[in-house]
C-alpha positions in Angstrom: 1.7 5.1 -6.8 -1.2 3.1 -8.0 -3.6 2.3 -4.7 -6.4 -0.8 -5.5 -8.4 -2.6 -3.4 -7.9 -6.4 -2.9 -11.2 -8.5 -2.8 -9.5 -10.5 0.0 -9.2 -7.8 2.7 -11.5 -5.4 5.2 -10.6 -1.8 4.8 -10.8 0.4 7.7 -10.8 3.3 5.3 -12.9 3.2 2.1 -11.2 3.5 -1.1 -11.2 7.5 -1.4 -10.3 8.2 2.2 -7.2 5.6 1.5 -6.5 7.1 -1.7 -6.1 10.7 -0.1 -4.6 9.7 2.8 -1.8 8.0 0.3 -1.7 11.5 -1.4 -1.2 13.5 1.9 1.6 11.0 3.1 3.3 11.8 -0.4 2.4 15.4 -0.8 6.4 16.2 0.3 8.1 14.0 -2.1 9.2 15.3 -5.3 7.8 13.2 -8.8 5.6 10.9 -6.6 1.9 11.3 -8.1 -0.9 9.0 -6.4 -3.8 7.5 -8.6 -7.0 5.3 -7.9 -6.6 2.0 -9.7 -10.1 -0.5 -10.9 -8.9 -3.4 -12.1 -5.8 -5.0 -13.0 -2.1 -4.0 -12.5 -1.1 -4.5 -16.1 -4.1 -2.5 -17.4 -3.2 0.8 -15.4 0.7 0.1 -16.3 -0.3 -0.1 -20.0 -2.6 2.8 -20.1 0.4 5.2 -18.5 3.1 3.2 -20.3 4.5 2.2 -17.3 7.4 -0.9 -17.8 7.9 -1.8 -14.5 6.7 -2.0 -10.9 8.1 -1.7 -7.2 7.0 -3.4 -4.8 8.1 -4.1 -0.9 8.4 -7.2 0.7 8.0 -8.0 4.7 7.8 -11.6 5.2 8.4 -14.7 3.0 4.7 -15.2 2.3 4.6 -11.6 0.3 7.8 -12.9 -1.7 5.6 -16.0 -2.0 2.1 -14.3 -3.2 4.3 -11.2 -5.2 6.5 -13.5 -7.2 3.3 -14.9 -8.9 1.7 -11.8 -8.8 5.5 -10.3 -10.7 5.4 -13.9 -13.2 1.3 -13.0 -14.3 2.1 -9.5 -14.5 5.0 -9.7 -17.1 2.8 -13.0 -19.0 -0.5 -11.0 -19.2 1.1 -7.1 -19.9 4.9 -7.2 -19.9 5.2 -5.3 -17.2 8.7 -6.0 -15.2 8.2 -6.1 -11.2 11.1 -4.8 -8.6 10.3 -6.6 -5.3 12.2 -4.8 -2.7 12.2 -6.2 1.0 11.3 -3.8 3.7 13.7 -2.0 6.2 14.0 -4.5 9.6 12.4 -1.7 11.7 8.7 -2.2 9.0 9.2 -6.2 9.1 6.7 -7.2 11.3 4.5 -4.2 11.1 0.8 -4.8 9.3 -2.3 -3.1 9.1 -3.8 -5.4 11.3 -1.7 -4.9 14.0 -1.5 -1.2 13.5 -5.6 -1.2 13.3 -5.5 -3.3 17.0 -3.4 -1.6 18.7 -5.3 1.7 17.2 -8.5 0.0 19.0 -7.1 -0.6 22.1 -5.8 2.7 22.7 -2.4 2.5 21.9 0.1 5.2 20.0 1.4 4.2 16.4 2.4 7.7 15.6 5.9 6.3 14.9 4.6 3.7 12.4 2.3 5.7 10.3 2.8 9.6 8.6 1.3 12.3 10.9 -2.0 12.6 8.2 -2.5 9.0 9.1 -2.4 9.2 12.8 -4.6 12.2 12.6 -7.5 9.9 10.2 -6.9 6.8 12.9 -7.5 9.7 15.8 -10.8 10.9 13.9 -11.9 7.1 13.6 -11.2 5.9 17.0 -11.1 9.1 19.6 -9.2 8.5 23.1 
């Protein structure tokens, strides 16, 4: 799993703390390895020799944004994209919504792995 940042959002975690926190999530699952990624997409897959890409899908606007993001990707590097959409239950969840609901006191524990909750706990104590 590559994790990047995207100029476009506001993190509630900074780049390492998201980084580990992906890594904890993952820690269980056999042949998952998490890395930091500057820069683009087709650069890291190149580097690793890495042909293709998975990525999920929630709403029409990802398939919108990812299929441009799969058609630049396989121009610029060759690298293949797998756009996969998400399970109905994760549809309409968003780390905006998670982060508001976080704020206002609510429990997302069965939205987000326990290492998570515990990090959202830390940042916003009851």
């Amino acid at each position: 799993m590559a994790i990047g940042n995207n100029s476009t959002k506001s993190y509630l975690f900074d780049f390492d703390e998201r980084v580990a926190l992906v890594q904890g999530a993952t820690s269980d699952l056999d042949g998952i390895t998490v890395e930091a990624m500057d820069g683009l997409l087709v650069d890291f897959c190149r580097d690793r020799g890495i042909p293709a890409v998975v990525k999920g899908l929630r709403f029409g606007a990802d398939f919108d944004y990812e299929l441009q993001m799969a058609h630049m990707n396989q121009e610029m590097g060759g690298v293949e994209t797998v756009l996969l959409p998400a399970a109905r239950e994760h549809v309409t969840l968003s780390s905006t919504i998670i982060r508001q609901v976080v704020r206002l006191g609510g429990d997302v524990s069965r939205y987000v792995p326990d290492n998570v909750v515990g990090a959202l706990d830390a940042r916003f104590p009851r």
